[in-house]
C-alpha positions as CSV (number, residue, x, y, z in Angstrom):
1,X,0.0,0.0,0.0
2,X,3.0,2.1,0.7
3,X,4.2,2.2,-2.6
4,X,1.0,2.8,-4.6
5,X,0.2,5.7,-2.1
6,X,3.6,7.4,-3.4
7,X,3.0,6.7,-7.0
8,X,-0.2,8.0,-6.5
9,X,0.9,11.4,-4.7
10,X,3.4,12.0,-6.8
11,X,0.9,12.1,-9.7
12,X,-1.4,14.2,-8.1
13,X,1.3,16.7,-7.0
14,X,2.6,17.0,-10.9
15,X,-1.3,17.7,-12.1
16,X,-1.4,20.4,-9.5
17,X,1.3,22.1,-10.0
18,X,0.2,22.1,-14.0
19,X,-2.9,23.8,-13.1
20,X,-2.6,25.7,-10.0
21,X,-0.9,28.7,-11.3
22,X,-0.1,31.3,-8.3
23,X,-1.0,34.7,-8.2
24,X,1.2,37.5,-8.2
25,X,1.0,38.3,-4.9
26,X,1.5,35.3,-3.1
27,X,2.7,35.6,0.3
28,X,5.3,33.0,-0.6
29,X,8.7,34.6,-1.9
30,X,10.0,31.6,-4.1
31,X,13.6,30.5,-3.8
32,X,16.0,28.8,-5.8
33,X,16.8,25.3,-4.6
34,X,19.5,24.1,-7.2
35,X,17.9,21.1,-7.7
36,X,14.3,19.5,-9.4
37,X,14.0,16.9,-6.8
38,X,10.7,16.2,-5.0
39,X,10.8,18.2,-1.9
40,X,8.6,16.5,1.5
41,X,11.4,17.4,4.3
42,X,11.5,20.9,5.7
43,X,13.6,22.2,8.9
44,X,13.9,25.9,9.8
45,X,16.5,25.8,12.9
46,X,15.6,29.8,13.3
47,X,15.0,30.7,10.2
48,X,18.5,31.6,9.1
49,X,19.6,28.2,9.4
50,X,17.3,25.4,7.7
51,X,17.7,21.9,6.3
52,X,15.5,20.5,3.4
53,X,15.4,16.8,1.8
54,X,13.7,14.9,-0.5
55,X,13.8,12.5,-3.9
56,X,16.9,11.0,-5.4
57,X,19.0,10.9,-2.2
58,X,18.5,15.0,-2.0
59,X,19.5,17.3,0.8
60,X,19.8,20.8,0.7
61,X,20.8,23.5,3.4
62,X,20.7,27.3,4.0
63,X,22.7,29.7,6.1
64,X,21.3,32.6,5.2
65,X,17.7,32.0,5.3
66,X,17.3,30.9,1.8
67,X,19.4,33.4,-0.2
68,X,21.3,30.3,-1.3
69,X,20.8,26.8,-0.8
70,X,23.4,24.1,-0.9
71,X,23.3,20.4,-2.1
72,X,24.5,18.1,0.3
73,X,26.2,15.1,-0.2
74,X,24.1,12.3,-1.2
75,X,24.2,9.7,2.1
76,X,25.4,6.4,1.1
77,X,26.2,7.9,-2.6
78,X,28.6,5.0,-2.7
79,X,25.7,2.1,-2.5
80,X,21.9,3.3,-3.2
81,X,21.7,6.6,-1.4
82,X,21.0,8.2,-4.7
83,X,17.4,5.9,-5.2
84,X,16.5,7.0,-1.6
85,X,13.3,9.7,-0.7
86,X,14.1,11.3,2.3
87,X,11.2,12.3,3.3
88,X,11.8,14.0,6.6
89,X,15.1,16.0,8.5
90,X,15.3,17.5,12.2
91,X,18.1,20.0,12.6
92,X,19.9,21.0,15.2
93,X,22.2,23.8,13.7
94,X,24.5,24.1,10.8
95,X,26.5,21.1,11.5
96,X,24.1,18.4,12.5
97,X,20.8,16.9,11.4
98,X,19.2,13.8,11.1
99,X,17.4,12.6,7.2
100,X,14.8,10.0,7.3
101,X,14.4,8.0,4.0
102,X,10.7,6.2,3.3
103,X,10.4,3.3,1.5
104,X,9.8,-0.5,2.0
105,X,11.3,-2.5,5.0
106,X,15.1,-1.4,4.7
107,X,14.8,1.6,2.4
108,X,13.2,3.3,5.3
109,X,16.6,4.7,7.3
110,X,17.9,7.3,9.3
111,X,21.3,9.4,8.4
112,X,23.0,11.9,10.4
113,X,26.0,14.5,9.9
114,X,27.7,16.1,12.6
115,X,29.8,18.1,9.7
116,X,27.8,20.2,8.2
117,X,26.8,17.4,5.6
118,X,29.7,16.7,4.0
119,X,29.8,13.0,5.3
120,X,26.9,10.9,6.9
121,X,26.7,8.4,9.2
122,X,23.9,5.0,9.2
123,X,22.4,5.5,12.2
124,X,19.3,3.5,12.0
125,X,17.8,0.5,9.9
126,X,14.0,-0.3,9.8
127,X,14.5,-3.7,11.7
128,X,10.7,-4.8,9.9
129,X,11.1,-6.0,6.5
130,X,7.4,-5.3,6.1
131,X,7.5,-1.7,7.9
132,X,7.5,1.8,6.3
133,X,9.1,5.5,8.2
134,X,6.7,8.0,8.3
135,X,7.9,10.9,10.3
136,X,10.7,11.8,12.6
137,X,10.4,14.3,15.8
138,X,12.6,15.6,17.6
139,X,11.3,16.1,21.6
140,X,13.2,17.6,24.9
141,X,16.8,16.7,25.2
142,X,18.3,14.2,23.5
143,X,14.5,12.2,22.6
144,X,14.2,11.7,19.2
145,X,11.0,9.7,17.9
146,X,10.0,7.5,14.7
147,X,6.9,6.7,13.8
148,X,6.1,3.8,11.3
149,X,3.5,1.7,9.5
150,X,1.7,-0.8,11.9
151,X,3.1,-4.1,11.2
152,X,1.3,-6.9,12.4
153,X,-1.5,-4.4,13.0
154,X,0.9,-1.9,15.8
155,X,1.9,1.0,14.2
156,X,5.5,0.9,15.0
157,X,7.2,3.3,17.1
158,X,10.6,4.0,18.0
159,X,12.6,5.8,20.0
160,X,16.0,7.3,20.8
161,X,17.1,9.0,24.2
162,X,20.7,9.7,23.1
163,X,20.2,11.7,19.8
164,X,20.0,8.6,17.4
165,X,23.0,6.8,18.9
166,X,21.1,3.7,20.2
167,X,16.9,3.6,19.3
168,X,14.6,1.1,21.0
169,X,11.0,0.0,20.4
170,X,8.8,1.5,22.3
171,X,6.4,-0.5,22.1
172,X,4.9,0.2,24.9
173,X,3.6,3.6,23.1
174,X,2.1,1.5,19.9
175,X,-1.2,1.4,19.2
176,X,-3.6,-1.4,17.6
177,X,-4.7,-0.6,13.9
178,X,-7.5,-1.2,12.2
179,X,-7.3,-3.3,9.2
180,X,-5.9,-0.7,6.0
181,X,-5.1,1.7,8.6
182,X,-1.7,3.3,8.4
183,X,-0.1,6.8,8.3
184,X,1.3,9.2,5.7
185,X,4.7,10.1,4.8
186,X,3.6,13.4,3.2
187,X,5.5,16.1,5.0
188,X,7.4,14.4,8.0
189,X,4.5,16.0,10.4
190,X,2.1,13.1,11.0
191,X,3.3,13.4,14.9
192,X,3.1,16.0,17.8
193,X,4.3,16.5,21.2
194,X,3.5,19.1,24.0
195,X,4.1,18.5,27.4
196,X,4.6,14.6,28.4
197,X,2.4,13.7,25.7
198,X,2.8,12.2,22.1
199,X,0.0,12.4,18.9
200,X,0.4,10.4,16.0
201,X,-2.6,10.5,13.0
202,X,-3.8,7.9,11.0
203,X,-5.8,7.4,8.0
204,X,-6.3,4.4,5.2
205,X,-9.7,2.5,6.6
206,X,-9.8,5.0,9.4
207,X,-9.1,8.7,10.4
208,X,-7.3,8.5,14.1
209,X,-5.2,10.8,16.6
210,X,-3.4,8.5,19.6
211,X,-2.4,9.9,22.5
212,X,-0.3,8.6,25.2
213,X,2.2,10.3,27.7
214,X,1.4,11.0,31.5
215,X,-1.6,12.7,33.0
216,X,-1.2,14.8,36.5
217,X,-3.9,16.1,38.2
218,X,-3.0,19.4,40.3
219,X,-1.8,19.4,43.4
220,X,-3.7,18.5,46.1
221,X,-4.4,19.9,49.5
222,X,-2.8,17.1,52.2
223,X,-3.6,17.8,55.7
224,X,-0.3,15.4,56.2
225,X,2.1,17.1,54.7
226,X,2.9,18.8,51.1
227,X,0.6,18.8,48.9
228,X,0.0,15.5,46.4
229,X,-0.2,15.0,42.6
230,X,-1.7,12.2,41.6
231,X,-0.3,10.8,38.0
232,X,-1.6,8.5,35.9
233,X,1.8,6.8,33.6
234,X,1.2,5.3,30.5
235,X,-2.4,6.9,29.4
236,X,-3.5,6.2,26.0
237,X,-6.2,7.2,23.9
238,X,-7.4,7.3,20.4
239,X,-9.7,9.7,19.1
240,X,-11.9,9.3,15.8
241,X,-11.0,12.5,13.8
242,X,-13.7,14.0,11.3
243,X,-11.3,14.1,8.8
244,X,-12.0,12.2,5.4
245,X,-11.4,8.2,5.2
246,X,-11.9,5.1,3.8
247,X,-9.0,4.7,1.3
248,X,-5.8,4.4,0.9
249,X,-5.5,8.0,0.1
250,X,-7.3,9.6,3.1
251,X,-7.3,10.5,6.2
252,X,-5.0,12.5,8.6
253,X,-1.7,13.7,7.1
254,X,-0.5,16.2,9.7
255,X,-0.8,17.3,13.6
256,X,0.7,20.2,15.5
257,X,-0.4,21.1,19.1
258,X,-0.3,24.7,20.9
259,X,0.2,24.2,24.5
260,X,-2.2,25.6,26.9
261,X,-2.8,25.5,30.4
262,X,-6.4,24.3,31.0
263,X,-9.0,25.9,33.4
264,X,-8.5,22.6,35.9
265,X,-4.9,23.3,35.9
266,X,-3.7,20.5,34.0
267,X,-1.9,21.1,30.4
268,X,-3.5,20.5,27.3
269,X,-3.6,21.9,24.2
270,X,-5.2,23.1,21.4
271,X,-4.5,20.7,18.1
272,X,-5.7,20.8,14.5
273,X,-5.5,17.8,12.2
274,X,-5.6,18.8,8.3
275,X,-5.4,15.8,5.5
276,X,-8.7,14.5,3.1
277,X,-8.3,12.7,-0.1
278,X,-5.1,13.5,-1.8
279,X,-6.3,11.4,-5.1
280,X,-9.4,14.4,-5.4
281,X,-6.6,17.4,-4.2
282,X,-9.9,20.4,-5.0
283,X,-12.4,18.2,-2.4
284,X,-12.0,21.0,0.3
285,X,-15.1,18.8,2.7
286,X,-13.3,16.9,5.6
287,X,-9.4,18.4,5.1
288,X,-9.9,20.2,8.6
289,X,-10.7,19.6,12.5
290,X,-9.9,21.2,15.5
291,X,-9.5,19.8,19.4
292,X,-9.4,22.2,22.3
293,X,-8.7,19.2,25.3
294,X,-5.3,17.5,23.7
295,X,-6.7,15.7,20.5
296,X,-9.3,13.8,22.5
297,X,-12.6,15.3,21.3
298,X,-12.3,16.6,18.0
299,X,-14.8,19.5,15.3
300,X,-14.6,19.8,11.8
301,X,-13.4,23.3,11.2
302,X,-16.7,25.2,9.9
303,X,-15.1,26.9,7.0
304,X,-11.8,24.0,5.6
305,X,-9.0,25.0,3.2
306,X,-10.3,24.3,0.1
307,X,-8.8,21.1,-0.6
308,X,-6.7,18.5,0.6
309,X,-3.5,19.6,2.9
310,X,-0.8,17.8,3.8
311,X,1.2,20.4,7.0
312,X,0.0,22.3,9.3
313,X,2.1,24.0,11.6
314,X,1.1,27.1,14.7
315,X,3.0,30.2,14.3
316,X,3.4,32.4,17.9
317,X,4.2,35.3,15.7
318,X,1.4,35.9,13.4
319,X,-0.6,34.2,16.0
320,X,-2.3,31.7,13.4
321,X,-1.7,28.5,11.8
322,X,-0.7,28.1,8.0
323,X,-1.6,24.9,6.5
324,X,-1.0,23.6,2.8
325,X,-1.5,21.1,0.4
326,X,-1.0,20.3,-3.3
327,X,-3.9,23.5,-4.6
328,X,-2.5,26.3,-2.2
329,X,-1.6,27.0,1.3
330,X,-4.6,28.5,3.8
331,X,-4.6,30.7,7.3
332,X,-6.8,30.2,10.7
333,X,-7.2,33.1,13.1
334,X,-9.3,31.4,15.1
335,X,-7.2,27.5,16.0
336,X,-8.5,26.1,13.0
337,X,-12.1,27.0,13.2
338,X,-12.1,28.5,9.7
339,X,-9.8,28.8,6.9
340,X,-8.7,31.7,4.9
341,X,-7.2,31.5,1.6
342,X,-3.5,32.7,1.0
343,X,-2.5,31.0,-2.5
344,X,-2.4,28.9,-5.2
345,X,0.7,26.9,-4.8
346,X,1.7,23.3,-4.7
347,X,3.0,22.7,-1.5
348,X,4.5,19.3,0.6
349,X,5.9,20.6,3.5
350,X,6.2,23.5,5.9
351,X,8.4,24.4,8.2
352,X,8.0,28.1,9.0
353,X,9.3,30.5,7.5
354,X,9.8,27.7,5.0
355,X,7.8,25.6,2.7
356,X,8.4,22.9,0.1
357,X,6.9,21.3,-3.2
358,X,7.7,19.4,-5.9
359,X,9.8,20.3,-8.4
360,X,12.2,21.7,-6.1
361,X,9.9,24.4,-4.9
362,X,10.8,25.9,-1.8
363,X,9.7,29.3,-0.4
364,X,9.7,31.6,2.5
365,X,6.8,33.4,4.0
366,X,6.6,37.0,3.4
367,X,4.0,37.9,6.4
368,X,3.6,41.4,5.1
369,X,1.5,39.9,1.9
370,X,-0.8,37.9,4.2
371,X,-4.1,39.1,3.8
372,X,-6.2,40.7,6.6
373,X,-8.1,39.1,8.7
374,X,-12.1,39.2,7.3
């Protein structure tokens, strides 16, 4: 299934890009990559500093906030590197980042650079021959996550505590699938974190946000001493997301999570889900919901993008999210209520000020084009 849903998106985003022409005014100031490569991974380190990666064993990186992007050396040009799609990349700084490449059972791997990327080193080999990456994250410290396919119906997770060195498992964090459900490697954003806790979406045969992580009450008055919090290790949950499924070309592509501090005390945050059908890219019905308690109760956004998206990503600054897909990019004022449109581009990835596409398309937001609020 893994390989017909790239085929398939790959098609899509090349018909797209044929008819979606962009106006002139696009809050998106293009950039020139260097390269025609199929762009999915995007990551701004502050803007200056980013990393991007994507088909044919491509990574690029900036120092000066797009002016000039550089091609990287291909990881494991030697042997295959050059067939791989690396379709996600945490930075750290100039020197050291992690790629992820997708693919089936071993294609799906994990290089890093400490040197800026002129070499790279293997770190990490899908140990399931039947298992697919879909996204890398980067948590507190030295945490780094992987979420995968389910195999054997658990979507695999692992994880890393010592930046990628050593990576367990975790399967204590997995979740049962439904049959046909999986997730997407669209735009290295299909998990979230805030606080203790960790989302991951799904779509295929159904549209799904886990949970798991730790829940604390606040503290309690104790007549015998300090006061108590009482913590709950190991809570899971999975939500069904209004976001539309039913085939391998649906369901939730992308999660990011605002941290709040709830009324009760206890953290939470708002989250919005985008995704749809990415085989009918202009279907704008179901591409959109919003949660305000974590990603456990969830609302289709009353006014979507209008189509399918594949990121979604918060931005403290302009104090709105930005979400985009393969017919334009789209803005929420109001945590993902309703959409507003910003242009017609064809988009991957996002990683703000930064977005991707194919073709080598890569972009940075100009925030003094972005239309007022209505």
């Amino acid at each position: 299934m893994q390989v017909i849903r790239l085929t398939l998106l790959l098609a899509v985003a090349s018909i797209a890009a044929a008819q979606s022409p962009e106006p002139s005014l696009s809050p998106w100031q293009m950039q020139e990559s260097g390269t025609t490569a199929g762009l999915r991974g995007i990551d701004s380190v502050d803007g200056a500093v980013a990393w991007a990666s994507g088909t044919g064993g491509t990574v690029l990186k900036t120092l000066d906030g797009g002016a000039h992007w550089q091609k990287c050396a291909i990881p494991d040009a030697a042997a295959d590197g050059a067939t791989l799609d690396f379709r996600g990349v945490q930075a750290w700084d100039a020197q050291t980042a992690i790629v992820m490449a997708s693919g089936p059972g071993e294609k799906s791997r994990l290089y890093k650079t400490k040197d800026g990327c002129h070499s790279w080193e293997l770190i990490f080999t899908n140990p399931d021959e039947d298992g697919f990456f879909d996204a890398i994250l980067r948590a507190a410290g030295e945490r780094l996550y992987v979420l995968g396919d389910p195999v054997k119906r658990i979507f695999a997770l692992f994880q890393s505590e010592d930046l990628g060195k050593t990576w367990y498992a975790a399967g204590e964090l997995g979740r049962d699938a439904q049959a046909g459900e999986a997730s997407f490697a669209a735009s290295n954003s299909e998990l979230a974190i805030y606080g203790p806790y960790l989302l991951f979406g799904s779509g295929g045969s159904a549209a799904h946000v886990f949970a798991t992580g730790t829940r604390c009450s606040p503290p309690r008055e104790n007549p015998n001493g300090p006061a108590i919090t009482y913590c709950v290790v190991g809570f899971h949950s999975s939500s069904e997301v209004p976001v539309v499924a039913g085939s391998a070309a649906s369901g939730v592509f992308s999660l990011a999570a605002h941290e709040i501090s709830a009324k009760n005390g206890m953290l939470t945050a708002i989250v919005v889900a985008v995704g749809g059908d990415y085989s009918k890219p202009n279907e704008s019905a179901g591409s959109a919901a919003w949660s305000d308690d974590g990603g456990l109760h969830w609302t289709s956004s009353a006014t979507p993008p209008r189509g399918f998206r594949s990121a979604v990503q918060s931005s403290e600054a302009l104090k709105a999210w930005i979400t985009v897909g393969t017919n334009g990019s789209d803005i929420s004022r109001d945590d993902g209520k309703t959409w507003q449109p910003l242009d017609n581009g064809n988009w991957n990835a996002l990683s703000l000020p930064f977005v991707v596409g194919p073709n080598g398309r890569i972009a940075r937001l100009n925030s003094g084009a972005i239309p007022p609020s209505r």
